[in-house]
FITI-615198 format. One line per 4 residues: their letters; for each residue z negated, y, x of N, C-alpha, C. Coordinates in steps of 0.2 Angstrom, whole numbers. Example, Ala and Ser with C-alpha at 12.3 -4.5 7.8 and 13.67 -1.06 7.14 Angstrom:
2
AS = -39 -28 66 -39 -22 62 -39 -16 66 ~ -35 -11 64 -36 -5 68 -39 0 64
END
This chain:
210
XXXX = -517 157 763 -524 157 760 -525 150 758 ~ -532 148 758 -533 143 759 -535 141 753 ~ -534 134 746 -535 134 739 -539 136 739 ~ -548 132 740 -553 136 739 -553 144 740
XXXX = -551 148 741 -551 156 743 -548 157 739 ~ -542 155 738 -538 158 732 -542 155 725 ~ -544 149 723 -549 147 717 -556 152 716 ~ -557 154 722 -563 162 723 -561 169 721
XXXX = -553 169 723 -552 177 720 -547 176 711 ~ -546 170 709 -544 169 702 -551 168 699 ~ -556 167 701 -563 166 694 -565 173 697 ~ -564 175 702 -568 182 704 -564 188 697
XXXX = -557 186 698 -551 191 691 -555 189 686 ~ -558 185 684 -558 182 677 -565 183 675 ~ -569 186 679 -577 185 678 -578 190 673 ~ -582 191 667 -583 196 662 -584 203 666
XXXX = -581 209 664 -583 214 667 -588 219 661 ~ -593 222 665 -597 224 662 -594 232 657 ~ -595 231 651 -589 240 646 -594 244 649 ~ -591 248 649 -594 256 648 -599 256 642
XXXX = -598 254 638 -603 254 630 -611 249 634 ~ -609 245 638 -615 239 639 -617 243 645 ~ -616 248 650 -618 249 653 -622 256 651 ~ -621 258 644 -626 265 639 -631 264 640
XXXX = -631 257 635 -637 250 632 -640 249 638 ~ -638 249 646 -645 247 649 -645 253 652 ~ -641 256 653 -644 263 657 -652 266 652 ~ -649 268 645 -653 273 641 -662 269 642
XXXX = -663 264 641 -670 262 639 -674 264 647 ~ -672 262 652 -674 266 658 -677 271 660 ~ -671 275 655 -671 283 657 -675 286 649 ~ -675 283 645 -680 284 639 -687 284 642
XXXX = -691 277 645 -694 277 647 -697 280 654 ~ -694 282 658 -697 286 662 -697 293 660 ~ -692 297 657 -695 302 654 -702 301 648 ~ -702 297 645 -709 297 642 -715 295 647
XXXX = -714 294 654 -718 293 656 -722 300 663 ~ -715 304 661 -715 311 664 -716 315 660 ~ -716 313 652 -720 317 649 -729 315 649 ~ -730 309 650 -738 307 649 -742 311 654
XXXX = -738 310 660 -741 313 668 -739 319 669 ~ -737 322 665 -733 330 666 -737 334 660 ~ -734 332 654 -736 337 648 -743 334 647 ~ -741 328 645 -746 324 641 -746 323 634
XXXX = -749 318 629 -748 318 624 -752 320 621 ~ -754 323 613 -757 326 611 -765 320 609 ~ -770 323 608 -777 321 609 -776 315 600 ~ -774 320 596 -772 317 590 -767 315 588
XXXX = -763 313 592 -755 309 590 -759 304 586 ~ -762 300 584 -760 293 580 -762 297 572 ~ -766 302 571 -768 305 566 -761 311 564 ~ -757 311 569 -751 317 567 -745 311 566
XXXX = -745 306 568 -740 300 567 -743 297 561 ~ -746 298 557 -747 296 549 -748 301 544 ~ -745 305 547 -746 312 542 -739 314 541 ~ -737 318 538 -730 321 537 -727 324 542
XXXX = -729 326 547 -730 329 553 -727 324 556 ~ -726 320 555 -723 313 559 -715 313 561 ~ -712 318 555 -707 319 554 -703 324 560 ~ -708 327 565 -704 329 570 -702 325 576
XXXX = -704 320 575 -704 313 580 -698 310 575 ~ -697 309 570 -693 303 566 -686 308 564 ~ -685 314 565 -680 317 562 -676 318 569 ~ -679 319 575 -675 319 583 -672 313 585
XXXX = -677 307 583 -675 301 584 -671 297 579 ~ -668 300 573 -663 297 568 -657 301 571 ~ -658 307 574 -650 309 577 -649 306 583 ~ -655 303 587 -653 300 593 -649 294 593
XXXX = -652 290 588 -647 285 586 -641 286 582 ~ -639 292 579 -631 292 578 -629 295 583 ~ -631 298 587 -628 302 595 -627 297 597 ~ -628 291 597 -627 286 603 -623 281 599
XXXX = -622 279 593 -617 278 590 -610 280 590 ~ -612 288 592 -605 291 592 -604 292 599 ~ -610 291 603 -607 292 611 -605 283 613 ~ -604 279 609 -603 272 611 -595 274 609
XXXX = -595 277 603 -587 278 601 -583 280 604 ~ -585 287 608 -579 291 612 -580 288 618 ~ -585 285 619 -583 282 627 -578 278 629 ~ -574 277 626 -567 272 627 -561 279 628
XXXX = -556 278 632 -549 283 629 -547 283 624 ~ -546 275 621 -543 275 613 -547 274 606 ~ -553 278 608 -557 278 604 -557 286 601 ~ -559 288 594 -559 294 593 -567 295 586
XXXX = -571 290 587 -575 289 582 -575 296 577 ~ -570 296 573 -569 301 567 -578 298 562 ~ -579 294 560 -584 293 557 -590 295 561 ~ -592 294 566 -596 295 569 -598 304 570
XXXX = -594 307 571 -593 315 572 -593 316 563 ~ -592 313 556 -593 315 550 -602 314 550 ~ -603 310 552 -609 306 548 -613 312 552 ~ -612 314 559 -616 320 564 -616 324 561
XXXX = -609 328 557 -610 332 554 -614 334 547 ~ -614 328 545 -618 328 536 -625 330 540 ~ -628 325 542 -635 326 547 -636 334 550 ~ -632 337 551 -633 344 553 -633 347 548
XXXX = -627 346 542 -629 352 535 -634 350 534 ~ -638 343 534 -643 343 527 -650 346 532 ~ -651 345 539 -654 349 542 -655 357 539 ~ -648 362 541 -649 366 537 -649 369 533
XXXX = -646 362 526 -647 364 519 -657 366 519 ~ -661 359 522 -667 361 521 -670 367 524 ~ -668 370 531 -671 375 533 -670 381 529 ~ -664 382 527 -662 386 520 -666 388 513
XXXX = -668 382 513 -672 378 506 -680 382 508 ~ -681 382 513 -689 384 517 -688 390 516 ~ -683 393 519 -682 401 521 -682 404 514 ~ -678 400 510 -678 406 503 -685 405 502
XXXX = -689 401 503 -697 399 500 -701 405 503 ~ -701 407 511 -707 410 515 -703 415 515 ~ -696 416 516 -691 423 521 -693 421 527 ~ -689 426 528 -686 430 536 -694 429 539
XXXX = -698 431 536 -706 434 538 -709 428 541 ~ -708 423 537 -710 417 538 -710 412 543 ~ -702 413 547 -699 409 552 -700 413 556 ~ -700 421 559 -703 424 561 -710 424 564
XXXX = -714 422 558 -721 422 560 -722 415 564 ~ -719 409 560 -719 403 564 -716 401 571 ~ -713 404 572 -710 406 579 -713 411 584 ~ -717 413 582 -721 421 586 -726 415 590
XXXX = -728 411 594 -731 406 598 -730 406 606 ~ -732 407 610 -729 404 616 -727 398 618 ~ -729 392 612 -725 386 612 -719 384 612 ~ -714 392 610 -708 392 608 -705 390 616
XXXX = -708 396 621 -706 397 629 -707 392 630 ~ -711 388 630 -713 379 629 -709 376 629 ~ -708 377 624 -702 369 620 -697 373 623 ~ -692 377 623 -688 378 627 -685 377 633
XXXX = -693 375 638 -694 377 645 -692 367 643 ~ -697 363 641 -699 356 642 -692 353 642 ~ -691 353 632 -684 348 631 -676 347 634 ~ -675 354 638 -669 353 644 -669 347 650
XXXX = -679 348 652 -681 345 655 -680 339 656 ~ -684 335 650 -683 329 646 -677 326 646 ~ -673 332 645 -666 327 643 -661 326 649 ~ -664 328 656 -659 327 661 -658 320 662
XXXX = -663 316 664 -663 311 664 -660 307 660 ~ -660 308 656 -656 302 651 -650 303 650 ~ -648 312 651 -639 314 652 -638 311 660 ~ -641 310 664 -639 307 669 -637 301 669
XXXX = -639 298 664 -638 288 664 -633 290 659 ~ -633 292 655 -628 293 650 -620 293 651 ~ -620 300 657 -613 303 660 -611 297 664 ~ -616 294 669 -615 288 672 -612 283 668
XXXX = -615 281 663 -611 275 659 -604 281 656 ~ -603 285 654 -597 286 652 -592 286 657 ~ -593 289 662 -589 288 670 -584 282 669 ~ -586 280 667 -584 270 670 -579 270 662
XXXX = -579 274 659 -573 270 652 -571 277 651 ~ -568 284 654 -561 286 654 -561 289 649 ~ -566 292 646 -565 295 638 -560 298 638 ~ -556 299 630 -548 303 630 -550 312 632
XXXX = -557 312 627 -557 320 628 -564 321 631 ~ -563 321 637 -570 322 641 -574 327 639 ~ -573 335 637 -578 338 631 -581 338 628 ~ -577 332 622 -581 331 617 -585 325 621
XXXX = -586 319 623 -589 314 626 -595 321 627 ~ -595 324 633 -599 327 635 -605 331 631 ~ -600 332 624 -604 334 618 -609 328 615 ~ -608 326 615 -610 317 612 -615 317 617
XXXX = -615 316 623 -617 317 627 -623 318 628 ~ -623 325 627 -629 333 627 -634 331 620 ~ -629 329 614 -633 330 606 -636 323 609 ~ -634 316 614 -641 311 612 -647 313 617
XXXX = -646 315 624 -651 317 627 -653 321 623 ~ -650 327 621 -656 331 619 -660 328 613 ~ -659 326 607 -661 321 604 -668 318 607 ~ -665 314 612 -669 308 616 -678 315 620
XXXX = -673 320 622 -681 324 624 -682 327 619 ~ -681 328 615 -685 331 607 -690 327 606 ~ -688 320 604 -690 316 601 -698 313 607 ~ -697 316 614 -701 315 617 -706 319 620
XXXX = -703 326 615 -707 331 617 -712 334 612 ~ -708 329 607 -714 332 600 -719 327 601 ~ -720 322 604 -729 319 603 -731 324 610 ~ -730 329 612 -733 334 616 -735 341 609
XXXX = -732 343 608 -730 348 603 -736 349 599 ~ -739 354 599 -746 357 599 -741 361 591 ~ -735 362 588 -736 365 584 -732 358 578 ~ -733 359 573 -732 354 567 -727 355 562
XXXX = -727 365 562 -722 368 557 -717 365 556 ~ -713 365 551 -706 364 548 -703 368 552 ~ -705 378 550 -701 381 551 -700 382 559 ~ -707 380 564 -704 379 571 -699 374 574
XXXX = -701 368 572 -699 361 576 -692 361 572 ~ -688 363 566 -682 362 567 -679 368 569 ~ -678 374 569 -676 377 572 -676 378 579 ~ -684 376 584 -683 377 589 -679 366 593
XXXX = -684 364 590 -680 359 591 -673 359 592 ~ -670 361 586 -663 360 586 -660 363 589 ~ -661 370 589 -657 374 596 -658 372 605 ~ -662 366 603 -663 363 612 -659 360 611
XXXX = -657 354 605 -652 352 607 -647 354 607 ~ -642 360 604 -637 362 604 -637 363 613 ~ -642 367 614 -641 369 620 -640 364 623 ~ -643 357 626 -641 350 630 -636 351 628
XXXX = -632 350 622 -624 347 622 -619 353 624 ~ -623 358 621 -618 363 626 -616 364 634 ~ -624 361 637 -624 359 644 -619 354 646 ~ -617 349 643 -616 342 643 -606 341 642
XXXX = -606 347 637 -599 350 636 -598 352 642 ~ -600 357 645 -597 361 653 -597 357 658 ~ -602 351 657 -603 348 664 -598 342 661 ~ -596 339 656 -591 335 657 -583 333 661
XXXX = -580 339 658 -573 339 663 -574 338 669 ~ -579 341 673 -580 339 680 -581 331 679 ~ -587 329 679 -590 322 679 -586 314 676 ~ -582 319 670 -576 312 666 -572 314 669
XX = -568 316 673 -562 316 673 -557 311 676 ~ -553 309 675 -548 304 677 -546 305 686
END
């Protein structure tokens, strides 16, 4: 081998490789934006969105998007093998009680009648139908970026996984979202998500595994 060639393949060993973590970071914005852009030309957004983004209503846009960003905190964590982001899965789970310490808080307020009646929409068949939808794409980049760093427990990764997409299409399906309720948008919202990470769970071991 001739010194130049071998001075080619030592800086080639030595060059920065790109983590699994830097590869989330550019996959997600991508895939963020072209699901909002398949929401524009598919669903559409609502005719009032800037008047429902200044109103308390805003909060089913800012409550999907403050779990997206700890799903993806926690999905930075488990993306590694030696990695077990224990804070990350605590912090997710305080965020889930106080979700539904509030839904509780409502229910004891209207009853069973209440949530009932708030859910009796076809928008529910809706939201159910859309935010799977929304969230393929960004569990596509996602699973991609985990691929590359070998998580220890590809399940849970896959769960992390499931809870940012789905997140990431909540949060993009509610400037569509014709309904504003409390008692709709977190229970229907949040059972899309559970459903993403449940998806996300099943399809992991296949897709992380070693």
């Amino acid at each position: 081998m001739r010194t130049e060639d071998l001075i080619a393949v030592l800086a080639a060993d030595t060059a920065p490789q790109t983590t699994p973590g830097q590869r989330m970071l550019r996959a997600l914005p991508p895939a963020a934006l072209l699901t909002l852009l398949a929401l524009v030309m598919v669903w559409q957004v609502r005719p009032d969105l800037a008047q429902i983004m200044a109103s308390p209503a805003a909060l089913k846009t800012i409550v999907p998007s403050l779990f997206g960003l700890v799903t993806l905190w926690l999905g930075l964590g488990v993306i590694r093998p030696e990695s077990r982001a224990r804070v990350q899965w605590l912090v997710l789970g305080a965020m889930l009680a106080i979700s539904a310490a509030v839904l509780g808080a409502v229910l004891a307020t209207v009853g069973l009648s209440g949530l009932i009646t708030a859910l009796d929409t076809p928008s529910l068949l809706i939201c159910f139908l859309s935010i799977p939808l929304l969230s393929a794409l960004p569990l596509a980049a996602i699973f991609w970026a985990m691929a590359s760093g070998a998580p220890a427990h590809p399940r849970h990764a896959g769960i992390a996984a499931g809870a940012l997409a789905g997140a990431i299409g909540s949060a993009a399906y509610s400037l569509h979202c014709p309904e504003d309720s409390l008692l709709f948008c977190l229970p229907a919202y949040g059972a899309n998500m559970v459903i993403v990470a449940v998806i996300g769970g099943l399809l992991a071991p296949r897709i992380l595994r070693w």
